[in-house]
C-alpha positions as CSV (number, residue, x, y, z in Angstrom):
1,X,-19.0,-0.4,-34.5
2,X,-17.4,0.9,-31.3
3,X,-20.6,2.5,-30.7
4,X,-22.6,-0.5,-31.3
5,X,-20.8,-2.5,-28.9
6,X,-21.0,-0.5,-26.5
7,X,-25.0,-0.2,-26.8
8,X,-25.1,-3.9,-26.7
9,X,-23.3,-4.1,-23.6
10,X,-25.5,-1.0,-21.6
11,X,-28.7,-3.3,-23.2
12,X,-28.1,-6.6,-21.6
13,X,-26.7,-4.8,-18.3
14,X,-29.9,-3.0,-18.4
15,X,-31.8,-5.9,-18.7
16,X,-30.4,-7.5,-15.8
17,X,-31.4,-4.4,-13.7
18,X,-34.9,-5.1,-14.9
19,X,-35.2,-8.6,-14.0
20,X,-33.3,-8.1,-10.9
21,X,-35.9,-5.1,-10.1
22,X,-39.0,-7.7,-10.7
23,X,-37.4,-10.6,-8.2
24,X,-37.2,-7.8,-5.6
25,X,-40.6,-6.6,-6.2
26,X,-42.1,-9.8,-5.9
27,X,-40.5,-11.1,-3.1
28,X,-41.4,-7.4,-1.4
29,X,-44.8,-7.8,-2.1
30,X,-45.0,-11.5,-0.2
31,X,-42.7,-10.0,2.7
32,X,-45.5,-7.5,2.7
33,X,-48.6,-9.5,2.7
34,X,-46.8,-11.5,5.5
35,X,-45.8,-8.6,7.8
36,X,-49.8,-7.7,6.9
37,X,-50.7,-10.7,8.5
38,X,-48.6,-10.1,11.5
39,X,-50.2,-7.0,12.1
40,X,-53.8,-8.6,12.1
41,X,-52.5,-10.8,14.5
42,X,-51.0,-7.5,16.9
43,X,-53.7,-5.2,16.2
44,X,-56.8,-7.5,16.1
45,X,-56.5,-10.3,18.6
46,X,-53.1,-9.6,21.2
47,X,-55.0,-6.4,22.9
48,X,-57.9,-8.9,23.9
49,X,-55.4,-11.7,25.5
50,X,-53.7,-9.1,27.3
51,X,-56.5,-7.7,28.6
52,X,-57.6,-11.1,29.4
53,X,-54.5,-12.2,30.9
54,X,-54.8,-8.7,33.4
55,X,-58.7,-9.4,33.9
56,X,-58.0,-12.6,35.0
57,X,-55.0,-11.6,37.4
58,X,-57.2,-8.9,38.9
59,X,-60.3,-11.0,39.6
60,X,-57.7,-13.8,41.8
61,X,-56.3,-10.8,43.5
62,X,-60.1,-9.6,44.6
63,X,-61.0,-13.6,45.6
64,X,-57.4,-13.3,48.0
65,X,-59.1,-10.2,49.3
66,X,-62.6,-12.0,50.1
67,X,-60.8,-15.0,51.7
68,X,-58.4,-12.3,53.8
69,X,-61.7,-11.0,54.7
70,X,-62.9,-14.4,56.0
71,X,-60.1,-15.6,57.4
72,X,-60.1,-11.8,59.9
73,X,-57.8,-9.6,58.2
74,X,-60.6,-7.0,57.2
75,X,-58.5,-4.0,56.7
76,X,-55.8,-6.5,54.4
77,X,-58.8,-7.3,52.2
78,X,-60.5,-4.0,51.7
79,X,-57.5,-2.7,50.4
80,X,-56.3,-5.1,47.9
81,X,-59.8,-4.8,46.7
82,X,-59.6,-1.3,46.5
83,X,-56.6,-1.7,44.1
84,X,-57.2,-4.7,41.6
85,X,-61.5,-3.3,41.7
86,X,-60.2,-0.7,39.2
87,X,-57.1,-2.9,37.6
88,X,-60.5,-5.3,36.2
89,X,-62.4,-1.9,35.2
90,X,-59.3,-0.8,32.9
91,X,-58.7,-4.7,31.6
92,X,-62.8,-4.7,30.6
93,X,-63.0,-1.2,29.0
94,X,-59.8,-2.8,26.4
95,X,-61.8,-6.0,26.0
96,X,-65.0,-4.2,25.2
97,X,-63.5,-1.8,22.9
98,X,-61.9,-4.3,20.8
99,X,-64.4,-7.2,19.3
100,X,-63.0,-8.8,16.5
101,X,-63.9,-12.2,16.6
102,X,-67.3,-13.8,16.1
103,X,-69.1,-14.7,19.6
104,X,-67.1,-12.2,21.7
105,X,-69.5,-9.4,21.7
106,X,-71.8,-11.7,23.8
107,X,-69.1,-13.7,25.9
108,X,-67.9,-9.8,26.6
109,X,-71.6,-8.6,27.4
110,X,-72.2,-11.9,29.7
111,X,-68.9,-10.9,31.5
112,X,-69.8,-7.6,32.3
113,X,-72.9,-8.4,33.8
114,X,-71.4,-11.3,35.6
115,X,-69.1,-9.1,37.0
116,X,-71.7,-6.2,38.0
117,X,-73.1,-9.4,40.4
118,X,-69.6,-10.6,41.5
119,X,-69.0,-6.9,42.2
120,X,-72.5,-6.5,44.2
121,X,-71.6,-9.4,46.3
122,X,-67.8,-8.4,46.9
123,X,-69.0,-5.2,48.4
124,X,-71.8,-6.6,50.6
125,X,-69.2,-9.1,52.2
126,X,-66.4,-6.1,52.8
127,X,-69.2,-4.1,54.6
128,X,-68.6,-4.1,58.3
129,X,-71.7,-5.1,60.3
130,X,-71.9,-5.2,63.8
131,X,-74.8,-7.9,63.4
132,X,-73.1,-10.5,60.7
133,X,-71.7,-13.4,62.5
134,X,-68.6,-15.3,61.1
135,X,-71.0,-18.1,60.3
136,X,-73.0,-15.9,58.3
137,X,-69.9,-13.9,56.7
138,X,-68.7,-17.7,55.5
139,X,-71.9,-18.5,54.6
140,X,-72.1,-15.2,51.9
141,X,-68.8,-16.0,50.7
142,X,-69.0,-19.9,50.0
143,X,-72.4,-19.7,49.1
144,X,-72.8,-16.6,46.8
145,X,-69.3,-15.0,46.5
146,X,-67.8,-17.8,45.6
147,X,-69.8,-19.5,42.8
148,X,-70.1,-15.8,41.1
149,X,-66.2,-15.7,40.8
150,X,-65.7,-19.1,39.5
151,X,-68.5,-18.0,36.3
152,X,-66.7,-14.5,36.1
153,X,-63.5,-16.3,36.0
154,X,-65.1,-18.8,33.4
155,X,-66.1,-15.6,31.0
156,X,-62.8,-14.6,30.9
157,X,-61.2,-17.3,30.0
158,X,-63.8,-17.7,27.2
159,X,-62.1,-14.2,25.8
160,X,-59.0,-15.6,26.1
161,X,-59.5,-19.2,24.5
162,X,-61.7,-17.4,21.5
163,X,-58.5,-14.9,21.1
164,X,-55.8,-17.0,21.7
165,X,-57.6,-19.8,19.1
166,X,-57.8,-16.7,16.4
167,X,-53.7,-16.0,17.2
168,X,-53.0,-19.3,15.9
169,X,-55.4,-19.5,13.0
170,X,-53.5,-15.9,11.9
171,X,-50.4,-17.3,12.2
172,X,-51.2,-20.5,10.1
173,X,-52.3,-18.0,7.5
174,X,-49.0,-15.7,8.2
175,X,-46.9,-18.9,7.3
176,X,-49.0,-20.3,4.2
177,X,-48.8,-16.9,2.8
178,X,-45.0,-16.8,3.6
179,X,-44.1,-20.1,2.3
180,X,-46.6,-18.8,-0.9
181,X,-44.2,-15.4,-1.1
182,X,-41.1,-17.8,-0.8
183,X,-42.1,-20.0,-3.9
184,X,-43.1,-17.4,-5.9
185,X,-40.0,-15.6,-5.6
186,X,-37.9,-18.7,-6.0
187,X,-39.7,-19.4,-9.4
188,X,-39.4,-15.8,-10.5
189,X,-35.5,-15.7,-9.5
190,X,-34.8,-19.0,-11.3
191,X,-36.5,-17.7,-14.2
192,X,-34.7,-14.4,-13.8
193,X,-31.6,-16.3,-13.6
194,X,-32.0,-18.6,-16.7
195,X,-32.6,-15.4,-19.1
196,X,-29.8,-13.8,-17.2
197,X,-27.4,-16.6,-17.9
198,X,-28.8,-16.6,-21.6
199,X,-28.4,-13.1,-21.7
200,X,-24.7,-12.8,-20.3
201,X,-23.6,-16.0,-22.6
202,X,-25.2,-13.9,-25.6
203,X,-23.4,-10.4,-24.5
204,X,-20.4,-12.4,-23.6
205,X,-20.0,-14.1,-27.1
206,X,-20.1,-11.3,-28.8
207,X,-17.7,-9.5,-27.0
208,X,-15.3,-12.1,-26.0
209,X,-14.7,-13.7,-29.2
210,X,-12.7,-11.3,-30.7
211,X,-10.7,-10.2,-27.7
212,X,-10.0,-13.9,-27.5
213,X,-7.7,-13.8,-30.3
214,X,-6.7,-10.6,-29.3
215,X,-5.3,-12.2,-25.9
216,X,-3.6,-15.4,-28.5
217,X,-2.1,-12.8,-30.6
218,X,-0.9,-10.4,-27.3
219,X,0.3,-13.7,-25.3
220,X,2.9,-14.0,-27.8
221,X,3.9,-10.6,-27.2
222,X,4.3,-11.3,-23.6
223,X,6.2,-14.8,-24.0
224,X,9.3,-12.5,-25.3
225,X,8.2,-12.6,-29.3
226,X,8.3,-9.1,-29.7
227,X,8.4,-9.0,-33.6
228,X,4.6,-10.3,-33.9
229,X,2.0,-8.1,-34.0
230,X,-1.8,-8.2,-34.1
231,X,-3.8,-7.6,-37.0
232,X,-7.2,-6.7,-36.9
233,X,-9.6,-4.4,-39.2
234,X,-12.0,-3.9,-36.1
235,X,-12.1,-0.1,-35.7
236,X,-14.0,-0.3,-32.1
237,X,-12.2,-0.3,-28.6
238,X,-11.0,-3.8,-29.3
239,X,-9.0,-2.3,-32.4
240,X,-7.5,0.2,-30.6
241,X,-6.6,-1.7,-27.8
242,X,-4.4,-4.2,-30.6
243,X,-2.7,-1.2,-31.7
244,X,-2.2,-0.1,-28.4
245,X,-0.6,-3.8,-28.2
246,X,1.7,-3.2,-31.7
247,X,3.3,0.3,-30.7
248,X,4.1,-1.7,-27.2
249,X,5.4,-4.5,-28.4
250,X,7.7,-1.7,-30.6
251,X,8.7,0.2,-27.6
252,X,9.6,-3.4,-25.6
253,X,11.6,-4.5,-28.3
254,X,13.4,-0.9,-28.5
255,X,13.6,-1.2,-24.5
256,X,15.1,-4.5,-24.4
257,X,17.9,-4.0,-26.9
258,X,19.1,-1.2,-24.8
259,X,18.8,-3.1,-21.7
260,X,20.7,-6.0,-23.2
261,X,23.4,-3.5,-24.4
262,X,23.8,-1.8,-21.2
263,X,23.8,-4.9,-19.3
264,X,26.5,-6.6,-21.5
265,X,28.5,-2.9,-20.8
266,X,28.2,-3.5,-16.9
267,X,29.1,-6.8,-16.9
268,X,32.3,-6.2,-19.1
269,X,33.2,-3.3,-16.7
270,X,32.2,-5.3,-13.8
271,X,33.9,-8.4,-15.0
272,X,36.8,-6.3,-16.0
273,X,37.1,-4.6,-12.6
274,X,36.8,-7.7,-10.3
275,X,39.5,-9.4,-12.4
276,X,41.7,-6.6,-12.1
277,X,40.9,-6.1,-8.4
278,X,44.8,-6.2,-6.1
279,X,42.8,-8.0,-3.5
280,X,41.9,-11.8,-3.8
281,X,38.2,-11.7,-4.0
282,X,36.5,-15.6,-4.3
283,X,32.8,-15.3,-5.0
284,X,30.6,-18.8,-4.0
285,X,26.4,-19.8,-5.0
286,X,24.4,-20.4,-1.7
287,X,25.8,-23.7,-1.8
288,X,29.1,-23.2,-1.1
289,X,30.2,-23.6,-4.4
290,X,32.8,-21.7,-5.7
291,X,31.5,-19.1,-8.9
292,X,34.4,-16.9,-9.9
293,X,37.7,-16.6,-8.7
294,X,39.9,-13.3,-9.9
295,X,43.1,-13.0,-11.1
296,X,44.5,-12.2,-7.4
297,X,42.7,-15.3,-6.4
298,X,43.9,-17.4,-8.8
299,X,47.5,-16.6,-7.6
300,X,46.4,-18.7,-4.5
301,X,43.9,-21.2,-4.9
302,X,44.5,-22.0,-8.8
303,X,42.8,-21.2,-12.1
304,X,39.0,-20.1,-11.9
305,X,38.0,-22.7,-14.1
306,X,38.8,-25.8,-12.7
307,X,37.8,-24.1,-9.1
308,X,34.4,-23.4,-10.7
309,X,31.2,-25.7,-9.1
310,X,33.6,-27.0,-6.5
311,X,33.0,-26.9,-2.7
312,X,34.9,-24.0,-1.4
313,X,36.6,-25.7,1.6
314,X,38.3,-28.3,-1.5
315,X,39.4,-24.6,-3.4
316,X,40.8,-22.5,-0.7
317,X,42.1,-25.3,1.4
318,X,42.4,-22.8,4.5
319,X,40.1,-23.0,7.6
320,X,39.5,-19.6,8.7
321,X,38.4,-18.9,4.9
322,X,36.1,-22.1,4.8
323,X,34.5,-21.2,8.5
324,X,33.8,-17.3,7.4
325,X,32.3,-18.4,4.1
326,X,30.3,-20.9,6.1
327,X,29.1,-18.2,8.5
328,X,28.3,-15.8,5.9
329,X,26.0,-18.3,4.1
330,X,24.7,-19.5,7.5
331,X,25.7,-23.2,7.5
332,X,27.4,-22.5,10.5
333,X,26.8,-20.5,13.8
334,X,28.9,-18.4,15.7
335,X,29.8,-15.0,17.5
336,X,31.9,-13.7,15.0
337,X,30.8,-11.1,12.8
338,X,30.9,-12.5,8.8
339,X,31.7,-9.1,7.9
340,X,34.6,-8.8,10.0
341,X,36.1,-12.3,10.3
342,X,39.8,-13.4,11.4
343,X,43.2,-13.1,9.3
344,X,44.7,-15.8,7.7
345,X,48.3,-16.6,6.4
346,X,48.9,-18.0,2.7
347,X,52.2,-18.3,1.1
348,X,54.1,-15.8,3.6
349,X,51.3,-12.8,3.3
350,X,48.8,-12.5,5.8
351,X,45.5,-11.4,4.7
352,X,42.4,-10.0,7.0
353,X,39.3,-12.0,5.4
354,X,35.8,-10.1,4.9
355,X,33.4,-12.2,4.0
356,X,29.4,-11.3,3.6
357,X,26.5,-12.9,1.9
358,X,24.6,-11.5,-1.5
359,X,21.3,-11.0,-1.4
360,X,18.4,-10.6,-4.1
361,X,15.2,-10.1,-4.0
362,X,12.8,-10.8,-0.9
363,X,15.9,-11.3,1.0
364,X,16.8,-14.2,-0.9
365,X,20.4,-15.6,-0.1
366,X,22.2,-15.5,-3.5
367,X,25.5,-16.5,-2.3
368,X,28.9,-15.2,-0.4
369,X,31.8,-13.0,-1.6
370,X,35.0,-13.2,0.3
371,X,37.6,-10.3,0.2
372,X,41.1,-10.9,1.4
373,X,42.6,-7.9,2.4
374,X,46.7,-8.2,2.5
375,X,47.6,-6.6,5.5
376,X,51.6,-8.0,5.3
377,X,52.9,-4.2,5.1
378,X,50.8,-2.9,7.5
379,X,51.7,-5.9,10.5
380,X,55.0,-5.2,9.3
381,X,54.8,-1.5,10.0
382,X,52.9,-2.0,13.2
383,X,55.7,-4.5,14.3
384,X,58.2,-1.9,13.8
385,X,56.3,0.6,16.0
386,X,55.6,-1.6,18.6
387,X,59.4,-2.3,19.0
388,X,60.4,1.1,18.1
389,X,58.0,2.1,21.3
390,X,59.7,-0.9,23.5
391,X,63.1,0.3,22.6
392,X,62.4,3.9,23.2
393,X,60.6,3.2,26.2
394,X,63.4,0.7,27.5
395,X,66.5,3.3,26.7
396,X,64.4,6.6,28.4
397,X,64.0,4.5,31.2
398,X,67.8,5.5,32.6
399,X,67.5,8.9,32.0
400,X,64.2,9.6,33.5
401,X,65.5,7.6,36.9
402,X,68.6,9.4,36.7
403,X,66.6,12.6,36.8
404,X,64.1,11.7,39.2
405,X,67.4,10.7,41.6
406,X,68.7,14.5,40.5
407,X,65.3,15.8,41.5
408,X,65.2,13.9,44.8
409,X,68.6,15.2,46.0
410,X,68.0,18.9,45.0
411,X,64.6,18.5,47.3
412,X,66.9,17.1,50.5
413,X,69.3,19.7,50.1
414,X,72.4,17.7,49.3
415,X,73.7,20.5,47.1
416,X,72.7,23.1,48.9
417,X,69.1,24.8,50.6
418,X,66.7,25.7,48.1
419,X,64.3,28.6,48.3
420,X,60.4,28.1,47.9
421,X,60.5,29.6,44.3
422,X,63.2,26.3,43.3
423,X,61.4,24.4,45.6
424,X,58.6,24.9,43.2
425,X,60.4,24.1,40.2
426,X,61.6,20.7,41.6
427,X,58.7,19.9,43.0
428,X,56.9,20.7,39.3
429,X,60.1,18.5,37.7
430,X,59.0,15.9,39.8
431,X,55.3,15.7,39.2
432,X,56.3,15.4,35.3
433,X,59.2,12.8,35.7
434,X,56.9,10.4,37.5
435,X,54.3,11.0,34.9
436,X,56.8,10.5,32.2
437,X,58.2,7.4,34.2
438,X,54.6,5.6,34.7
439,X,53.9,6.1,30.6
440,X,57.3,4.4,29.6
441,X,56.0,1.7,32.1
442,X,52.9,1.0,30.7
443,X,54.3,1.5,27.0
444,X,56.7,-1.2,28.0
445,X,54.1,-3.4,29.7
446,X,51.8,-3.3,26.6
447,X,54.8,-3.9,24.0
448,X,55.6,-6.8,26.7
449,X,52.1,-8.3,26.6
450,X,51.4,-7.6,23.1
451,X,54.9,-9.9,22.1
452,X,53.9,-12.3,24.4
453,X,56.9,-11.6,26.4
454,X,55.4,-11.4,30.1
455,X,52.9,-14.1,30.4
456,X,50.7,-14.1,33.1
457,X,51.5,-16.4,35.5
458,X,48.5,-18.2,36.6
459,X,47.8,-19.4,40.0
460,X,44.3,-19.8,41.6
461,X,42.6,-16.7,43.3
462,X,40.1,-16.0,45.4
463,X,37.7,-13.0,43.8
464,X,36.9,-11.3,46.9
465,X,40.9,-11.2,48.0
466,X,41.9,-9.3,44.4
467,X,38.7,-6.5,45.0
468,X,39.5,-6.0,48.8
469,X,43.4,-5.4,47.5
470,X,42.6,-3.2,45.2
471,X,40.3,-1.2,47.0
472,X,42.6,-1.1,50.3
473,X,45.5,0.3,48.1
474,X,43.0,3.4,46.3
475,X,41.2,3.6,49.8
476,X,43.4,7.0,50.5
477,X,43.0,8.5,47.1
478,X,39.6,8.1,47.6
479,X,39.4,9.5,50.9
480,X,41.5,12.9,49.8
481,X,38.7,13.4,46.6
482,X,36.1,12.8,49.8
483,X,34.4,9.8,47.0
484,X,32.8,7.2,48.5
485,X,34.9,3.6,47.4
486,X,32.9,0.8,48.8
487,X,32.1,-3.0,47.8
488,X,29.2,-4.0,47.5
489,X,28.2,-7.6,49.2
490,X,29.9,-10.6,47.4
491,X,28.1,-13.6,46.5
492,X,29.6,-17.2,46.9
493,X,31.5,-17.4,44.0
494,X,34.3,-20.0,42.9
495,X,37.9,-19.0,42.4
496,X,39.5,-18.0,39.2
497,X,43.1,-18.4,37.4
498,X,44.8,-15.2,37.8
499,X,47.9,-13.5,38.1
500,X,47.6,-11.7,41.3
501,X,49.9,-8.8,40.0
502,X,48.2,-8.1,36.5
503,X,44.6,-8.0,38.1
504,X,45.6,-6.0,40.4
505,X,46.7,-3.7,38.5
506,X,43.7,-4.0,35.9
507,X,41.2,-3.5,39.0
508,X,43.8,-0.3,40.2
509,X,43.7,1.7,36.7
510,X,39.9,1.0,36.7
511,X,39.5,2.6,40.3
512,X,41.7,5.5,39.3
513,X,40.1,6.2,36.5
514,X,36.7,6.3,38.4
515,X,38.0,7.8,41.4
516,X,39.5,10.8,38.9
517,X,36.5,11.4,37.3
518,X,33.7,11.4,39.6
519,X,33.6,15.0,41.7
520,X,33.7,15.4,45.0
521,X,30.5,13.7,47.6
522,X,30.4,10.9,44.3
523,X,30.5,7.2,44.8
524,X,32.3,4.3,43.4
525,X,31.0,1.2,43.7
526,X,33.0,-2.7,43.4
527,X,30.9,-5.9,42.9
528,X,31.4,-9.1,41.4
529,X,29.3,-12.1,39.9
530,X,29.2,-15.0,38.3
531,X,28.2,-15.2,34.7
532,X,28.2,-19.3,32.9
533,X,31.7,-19.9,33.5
534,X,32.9,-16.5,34.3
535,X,33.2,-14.1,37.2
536,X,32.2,-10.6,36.2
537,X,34.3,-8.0,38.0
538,X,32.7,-4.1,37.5
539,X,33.3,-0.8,38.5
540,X,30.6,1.4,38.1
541,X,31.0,5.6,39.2
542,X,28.5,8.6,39.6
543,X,31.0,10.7,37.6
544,X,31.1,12.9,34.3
545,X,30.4,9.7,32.0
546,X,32.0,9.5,28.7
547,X,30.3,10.4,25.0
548,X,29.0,7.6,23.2
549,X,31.2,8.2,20.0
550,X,34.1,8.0,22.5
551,X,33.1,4.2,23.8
552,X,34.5,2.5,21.3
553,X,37.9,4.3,21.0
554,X,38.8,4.7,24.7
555,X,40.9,1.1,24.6
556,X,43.1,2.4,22.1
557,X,46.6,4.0,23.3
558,X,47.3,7.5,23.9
559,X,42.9,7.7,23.4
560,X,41.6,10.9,26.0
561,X,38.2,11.9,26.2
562,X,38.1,15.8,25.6
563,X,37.2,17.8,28.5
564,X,37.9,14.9,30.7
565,X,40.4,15.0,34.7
566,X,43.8,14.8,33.2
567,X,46.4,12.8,34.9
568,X,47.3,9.4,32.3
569,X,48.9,9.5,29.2
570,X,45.4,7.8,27.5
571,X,47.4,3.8,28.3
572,X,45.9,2.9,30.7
573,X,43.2,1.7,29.7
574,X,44.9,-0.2,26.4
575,X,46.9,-1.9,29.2
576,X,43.6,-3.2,30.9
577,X,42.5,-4.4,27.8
578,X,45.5,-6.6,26.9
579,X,45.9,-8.2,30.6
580,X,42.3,-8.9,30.7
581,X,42.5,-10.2,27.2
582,X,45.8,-12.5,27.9
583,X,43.6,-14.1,30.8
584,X,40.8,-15.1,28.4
585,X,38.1,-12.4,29.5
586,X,36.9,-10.0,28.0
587,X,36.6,-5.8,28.9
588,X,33.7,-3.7,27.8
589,X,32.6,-0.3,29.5
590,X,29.2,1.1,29.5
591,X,28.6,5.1,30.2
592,X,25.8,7.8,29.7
593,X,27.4,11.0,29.8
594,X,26.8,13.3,32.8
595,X,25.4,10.0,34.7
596,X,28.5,7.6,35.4
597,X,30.3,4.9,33.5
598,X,30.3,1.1,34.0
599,X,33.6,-1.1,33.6
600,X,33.6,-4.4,33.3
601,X,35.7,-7.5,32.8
602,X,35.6,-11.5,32.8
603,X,37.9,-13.5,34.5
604,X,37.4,-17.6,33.7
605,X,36.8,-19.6,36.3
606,X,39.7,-22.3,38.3
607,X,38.1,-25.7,37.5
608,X,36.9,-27.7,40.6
609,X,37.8,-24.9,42.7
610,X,35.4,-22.8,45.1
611,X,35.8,-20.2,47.8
């Protein structure tokens, strides 16, 4: 049977073939008999109009020259006789050589000898003769030349009416035999077409039938009823492809109870560990509606099952939580990062909130999950530092001036002369006090700022007067490291609420830092700008640069880049950051190493005020 089926299928394929062979024969062998007529048409009649067409231009050509003649201009005439005499020779030989039609052997004949006279006459009238008056000359032309051209001219036209009459009776034939091809291959192609749809309904009934209950039987397989199977006592391809079916639909069945088992296992352990999880973790639909809550999270916003299918801002009952769950599923825009959102404070903890959306398949936005870290012990800890640092710094603060004040009166000698060797020492003493002294002061400043201690006190400043300060006091420091410090040309630009003192000192560590690290013959460069509602304030060097993994960790205290000048304690610029900060801007730097760094920092604008 399999083989039999699959001889009835090669039959009425081959079958096609043959009736699709016959259509192309046929319409081949009309296409032919056309393109036959065609070349009749080229080969028999198109020579003669051509040669016709150049007869006739040649023979006007040699009347110009007899009327040039006529008119005077002898040497004019003789020599555009001289080139169209043989042009009409060539055009005549083609003629003669190519009779097809009836009549044209003696129109062709007449013409030559018409031409012979024309020819005869033509030459007389060119011949220079001292005796010929221009009477006489007009008279041989108008009277002989003349009326021999017009017949000659009249012959030729003859050829080419009798050819040009035979172009259009070929093509008439051309297209009656062409439309005759085109209905002859339309009736053989429908006929070709009406056994081949009777054919291909045959084949395809016999084949189809049974592998249309196959595909009833196997579309119960793939609507999930694995237990069915097909039956079938065919033994042919259709056979095995059923009990290809029935040992799938086993496998499947096999497959699927282990997938169901596993994924019951995950979600038990996943369940299990999301339940147990210390940190309170509130999972929401794209919607906004609340899905799970754990046990952590139920300590806070109540039991998961009553918080289930609400909105999540009616569960948590906490802005910062609604806003980064809002972010996250992007109902709400904004520059903060939904991964790394604010903290929050519930029921005396404080908790940092990570919030980020779930994604499926095509990108599809499933929902949010929102982790709240508790970060109570670690403020805690970092409170204790901070006023650990203030308290240290604060107490060391006597000590280091009393030993600066030591240092000072050893150098003047109070005590007693000192050699160069103790000189040395003092001098060495004194370098590290005032080191030691500027590091408690900007430990103490930052404690200060970060306690909200030493406010900034506001007052409006004119943008140009803080860079020209700064730059006047680092102008020396400059000079001795032979940098170039310079400001480059201010814009207009409107004033901005400052404290004088702190942005001074921001722009100072700033020009220190750039002045310490760029070598000798460098530049550093000042400039300002506004930017929306901002000026822009940056410093900008030709020095060593700082490495790119380095960028994000230079604002952190007691943070040195390896290799680079030595001379802070690494606060400095941890100090910049929380002035700028407590004035509303904000600080980034920018650097390629080995090619400079850019510092910059915002300051807002004073409202309605201007320089």
């Amino acid at each position: 049977m399999s083989r039999s089926l699959r001889t009835e299928l090669l039959q009425s394929h081959l079958l096609l073939v043959v009736l699709l062979l016959v259509v192309c024969l046929i319409a081949v062998a009309g296409f032919f008999r056309v393109g036959q007529s065609v070349n009749r048409i080229l080969e028999d009649n198109y020579k003669s109009v051509v040669a016709a067409q150049n007869m006739k231009e040649a023979l006007e050509r040699l009347d110009s020259a007899a009327a040039f003649f006529v008119a005077g201009q002898e040497e004019q005439a003789r020599k555009q006789a001289r080139e169209n005499l043989p042009l009409f020779d060539a055009a005549y030989r083609v003629e003669a050589a190519n009779i097809t039609e009836p009549g044209e052997q003696e129109i062709s004949d007449d013409l030559g000898e018409q031409f012979a006279s024309y020819r005869a006459d033509l030459s007389r009238l060119l011949q220079a003769s001292p005796t010929r008056t221009a009477a006489a000359t007009q008279a041989l032309y108008f009277d002989r030349l003349q009326p021999r051209f017009v017949r000659v001219k009249k012959r030729v036209q003859d050829v080419l009416d009798l050819n040009q009459a035979a172009i259009v009776h070929a093509d008439e034939r051309a297209r009656t035999e062409a439309r005759n091809a085109v209905v002859a291959s339309v009736a053989v192609t429908a006929l070709a077409v009406l056994l081949g749809l009777g054919l291909a309904q045959r084949s395809i009934s016999a084949a189809m039938t049974p592998i249309a209950s196959l595909t009833r039987q196997a579309a119960e397989i793939g609507a999930g009823r694995l237990d069915g199977r097909i039956e079938t006592r065919r033994a042919d391809e259709i056979g095995i492809l059923a009990q290809t079916f029935n040992d799938m639909a086993e496998r499947l069945a096999a497959a699927r109870r282990r997938e169901t088992e596993r994924v019951e296992r995950a979600e038990r352990v996943s369940d299990a560990a999301l339940a147990d999880l210390y940190d309170p973790v509130v999972v929401t639909d794209a919607g906004g509606k609340v899905v799970h809550l754990n046990h952590a999270a139920e300590g806070l916003f109540g039991s998961d099952e009553r918080a289930q299918g609400r909105d999540v801002g009616d569960v948590v009952r906490t802005r910062p939580l609604y806003i980064a769950v809002l972010t996250a599923l992007g109902k709400r825009s904004g520059d903060t990062d939904a991964g790394e959102m604010a903290q929050m404070t519930w029921a005396g903890r404080t908790y940092r909130v990570r919030v980020n959306p779930m994604r499926g398949e095509g990108d599809a936005l499933l929902g949010a999950v929102a982790v709240l870290e508790d970060i109570t012990r670690e403020q805690e800890i970092d409170r204790i530092k901070t006023q650990f640092i203030g308290v240290a710094s604060h107490e060391l603060r006597t000590p280091v001036t009393s030993l600066l004040l030591g240092v000072q009166i050893l150098d003047e000698g109070v005590v007693g002369e000192l050699n160069p060797e103790q000189r040395e020492v003092t001098a060495a003493l004194r370098e590290d006090l005032l080191r030691l002294e500027r590091m408690m002061r900007d430990l103490l400043d930052i404690t200060r700022l970060e306690a909200g201690a030493t406010p900034p006190r506001f007052e409006v400043a004119k943008p140009g007067d803080l860079v020209s300060g700064a730059v006047r006091g680092m102008q020396s420091q400059a000079e001795a490291k032979n940098v170039s410090l310079t400001i480059e040309p201010l814009p207009e630009l409107p004033t901005v609420r400052a404290d004088r003192g702190q942005i001074g000192r921001v722009l100072t560590n700033l020009l220190s830092n750039a002045v310490r690290h760029t070598p000798a013959g460098g530049a550093v460069r000042v400039s300002a700008q506004l930017v929306g509602d901002a000026v822009r304030f940056t410093v900008s060097d030709s020095g060593t640069g700082i490495p790119a993994e380095y960028l994000e960790r230079i604002w952190e205290r007691f943070v040195q880049v390896p290799g680079a000048t030595r001379g802070g304690a690494g606060l400095g610029l941890s100090l910049v950051q929380n002035i700028v900060t407590a004035h509303g801007g904000t600080v980034n730097a920018e650097s390629v190493e080995g090619a400079g760094s850019r510092f910059a920092f915002t300051l807002p604008v004073a409202e309605g005020r201007t320089m």
